[in-house]
DRENNU-54278 format. One record per residue: y, x, z of N, C-alpha, C in turn. Coordinates in nm, 3 decimals. Atoms other than C-alpha are relative to their C-alpha. Layout:
BEGIN
> Y  X  Z  Y  X  Z  Y  X  Z
...
% end
This chain:
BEGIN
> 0.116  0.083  0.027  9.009  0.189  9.805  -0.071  -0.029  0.132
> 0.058  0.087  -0.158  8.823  -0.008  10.079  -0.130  0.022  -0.011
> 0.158  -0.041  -0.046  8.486  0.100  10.192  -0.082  -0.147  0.039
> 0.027  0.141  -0.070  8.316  -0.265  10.249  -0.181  0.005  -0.057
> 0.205  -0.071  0.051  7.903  -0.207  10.289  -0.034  -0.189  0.013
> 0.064  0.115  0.003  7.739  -0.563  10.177  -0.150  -0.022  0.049
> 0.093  0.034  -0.097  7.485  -0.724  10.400  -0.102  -0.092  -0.114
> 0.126  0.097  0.054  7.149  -0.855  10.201  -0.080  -0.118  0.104
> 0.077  0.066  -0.127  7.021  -1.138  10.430  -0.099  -0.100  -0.136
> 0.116  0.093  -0.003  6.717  -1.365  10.364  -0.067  -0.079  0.121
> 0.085  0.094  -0.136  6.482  -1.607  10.566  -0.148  0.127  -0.019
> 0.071  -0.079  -0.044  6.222  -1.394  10.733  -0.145  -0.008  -0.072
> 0.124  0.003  0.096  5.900  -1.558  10.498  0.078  0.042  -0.119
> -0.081  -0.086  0.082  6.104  -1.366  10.203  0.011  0.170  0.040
> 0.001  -0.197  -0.037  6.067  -1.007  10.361  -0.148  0.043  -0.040
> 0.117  -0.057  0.055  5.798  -0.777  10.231  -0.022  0.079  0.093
> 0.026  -0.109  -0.137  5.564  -0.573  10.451  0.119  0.156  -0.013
> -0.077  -0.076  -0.062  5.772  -0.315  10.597  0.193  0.041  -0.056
> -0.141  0.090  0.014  6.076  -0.461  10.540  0.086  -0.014  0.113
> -0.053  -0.029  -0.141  6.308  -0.441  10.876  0.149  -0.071  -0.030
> -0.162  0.041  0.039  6.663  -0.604  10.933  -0.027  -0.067  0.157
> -0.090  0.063  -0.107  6.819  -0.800  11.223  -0.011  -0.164  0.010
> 0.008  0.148  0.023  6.800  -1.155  11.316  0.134  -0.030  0.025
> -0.152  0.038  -0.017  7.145  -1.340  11.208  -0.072  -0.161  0.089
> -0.029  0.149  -0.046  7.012  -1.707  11.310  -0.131  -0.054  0.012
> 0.132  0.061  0.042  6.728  -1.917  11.353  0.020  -0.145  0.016
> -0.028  0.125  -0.026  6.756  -2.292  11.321  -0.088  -0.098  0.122
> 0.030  0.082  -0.135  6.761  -2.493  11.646  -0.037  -0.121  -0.036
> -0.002  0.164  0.034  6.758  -2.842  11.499  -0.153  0.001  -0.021
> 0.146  0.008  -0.035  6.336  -2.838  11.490  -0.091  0.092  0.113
> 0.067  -0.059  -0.107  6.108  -2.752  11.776  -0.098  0.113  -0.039
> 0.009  -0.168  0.061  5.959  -2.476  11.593  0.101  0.052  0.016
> -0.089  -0.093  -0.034  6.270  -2.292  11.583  0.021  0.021  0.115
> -0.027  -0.007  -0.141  6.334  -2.351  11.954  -0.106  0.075  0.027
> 0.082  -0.084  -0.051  6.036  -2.222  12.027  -0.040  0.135  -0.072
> -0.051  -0.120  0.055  6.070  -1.910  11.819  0.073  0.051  0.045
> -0.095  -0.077  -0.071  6.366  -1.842  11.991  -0.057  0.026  0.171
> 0.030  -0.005  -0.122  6.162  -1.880  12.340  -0.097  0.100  -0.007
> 0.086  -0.117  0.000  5.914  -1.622  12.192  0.103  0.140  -0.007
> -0.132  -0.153  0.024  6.216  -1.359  12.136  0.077  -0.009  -0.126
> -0.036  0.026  0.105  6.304  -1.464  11.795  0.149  -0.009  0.049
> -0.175  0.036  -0.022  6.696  -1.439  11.886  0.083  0.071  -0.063
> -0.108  -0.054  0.083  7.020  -1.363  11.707  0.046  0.178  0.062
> -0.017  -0.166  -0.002  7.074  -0.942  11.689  -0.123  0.085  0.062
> 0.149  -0.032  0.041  6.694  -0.894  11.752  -0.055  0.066  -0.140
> 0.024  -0.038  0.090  6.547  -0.647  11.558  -0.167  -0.059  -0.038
> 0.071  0.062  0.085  6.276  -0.772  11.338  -0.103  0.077  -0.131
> 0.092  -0.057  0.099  5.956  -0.594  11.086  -0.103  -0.066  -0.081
> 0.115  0.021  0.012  5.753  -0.740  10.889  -0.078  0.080  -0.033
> 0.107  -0.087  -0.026  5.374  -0.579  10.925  -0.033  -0.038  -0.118
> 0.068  0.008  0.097  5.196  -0.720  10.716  -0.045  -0.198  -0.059
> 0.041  0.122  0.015  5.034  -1.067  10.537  -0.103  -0.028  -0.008
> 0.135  0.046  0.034  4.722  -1.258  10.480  -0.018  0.036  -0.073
> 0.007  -0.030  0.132  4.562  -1.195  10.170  0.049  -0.138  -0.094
> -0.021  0.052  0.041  4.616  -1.521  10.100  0.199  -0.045  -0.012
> -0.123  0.026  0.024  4.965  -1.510  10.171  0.071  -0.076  0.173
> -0.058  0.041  -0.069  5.038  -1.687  10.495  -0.203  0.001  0.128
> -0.127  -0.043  -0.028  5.030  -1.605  10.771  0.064  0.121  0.039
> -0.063  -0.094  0.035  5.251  -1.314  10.824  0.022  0.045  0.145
> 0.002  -0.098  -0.160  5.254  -1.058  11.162  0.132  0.075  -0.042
> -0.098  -0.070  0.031  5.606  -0.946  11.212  0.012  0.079  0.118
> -0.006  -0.148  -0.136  5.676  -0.620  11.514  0.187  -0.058  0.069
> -0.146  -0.036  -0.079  5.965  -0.715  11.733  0.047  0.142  0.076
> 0.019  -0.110  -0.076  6.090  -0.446  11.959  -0.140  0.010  0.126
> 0.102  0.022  -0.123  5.838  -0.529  12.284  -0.117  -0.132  -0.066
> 0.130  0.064  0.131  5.543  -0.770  12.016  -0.002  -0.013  -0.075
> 0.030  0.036  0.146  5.386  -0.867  11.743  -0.017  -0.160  -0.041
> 0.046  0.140  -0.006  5.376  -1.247  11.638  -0.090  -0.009  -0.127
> 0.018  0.042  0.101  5.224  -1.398  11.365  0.015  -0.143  -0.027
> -0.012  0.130  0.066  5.344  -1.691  11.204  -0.007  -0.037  -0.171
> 0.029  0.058  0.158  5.328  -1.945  10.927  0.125  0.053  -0.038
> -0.165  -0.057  0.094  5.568  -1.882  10.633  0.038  -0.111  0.063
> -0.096  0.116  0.002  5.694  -2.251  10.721  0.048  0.039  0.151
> -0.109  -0.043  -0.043  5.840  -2.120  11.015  0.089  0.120  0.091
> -0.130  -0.083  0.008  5.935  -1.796  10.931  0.136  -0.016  -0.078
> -0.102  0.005  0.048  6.127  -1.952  10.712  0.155  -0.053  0.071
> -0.073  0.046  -0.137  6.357  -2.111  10.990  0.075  0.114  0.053
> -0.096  -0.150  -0.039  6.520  -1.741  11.086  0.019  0.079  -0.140
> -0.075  -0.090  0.115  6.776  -1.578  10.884  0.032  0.159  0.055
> -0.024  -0.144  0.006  6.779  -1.206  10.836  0.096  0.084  -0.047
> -0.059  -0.133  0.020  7.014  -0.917  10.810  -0.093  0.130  -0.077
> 0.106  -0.117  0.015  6.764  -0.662  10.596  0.106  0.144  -0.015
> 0.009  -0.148  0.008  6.812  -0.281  10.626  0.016  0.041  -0.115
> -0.056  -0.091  0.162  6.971  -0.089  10.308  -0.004  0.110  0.034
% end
């Protein structure tokens, strides 16, 4: 029998506070994403979200070396690897 461990991914406005996983991708094709990736947002970056507004947006996530906070519209733009 084959040992095969399945990977849960989501977009990063979809993670709940303290929620942790890996960044698989973030979409280049809008200048938000580019510039997400110029803040550190990059592929095999680890990734937390802290916490949210009360209202819901926007959302402080812990890289290894900061903290950002962005809108959900574009955390949704980076795809995640979450932590099992």
């Amino acid at each position: 029998m084959e040992n095969t461990k399945t990977q849960d991914t989501v977009t990063l406005d979809r993670m709940s506070p303290g929620d942790s996983g890996t960044v698989l991708d973030v979409d280049r094709s809008s200048p938000q994403g580019r510039r997400l990736m110029e803040l550190g947002i990059v592929p095999g970056r680890r990734a937390r979200m802290l916490r949210c507004a009360p209202l819901g947006d926007p959302i402080e996530i812990g890289l290894p070396d900061s903290y950002l906070s962005l809108r959900r519209t574009e955390a949704s733009l980076v795809r995640i690897a979450i932590d099992t």
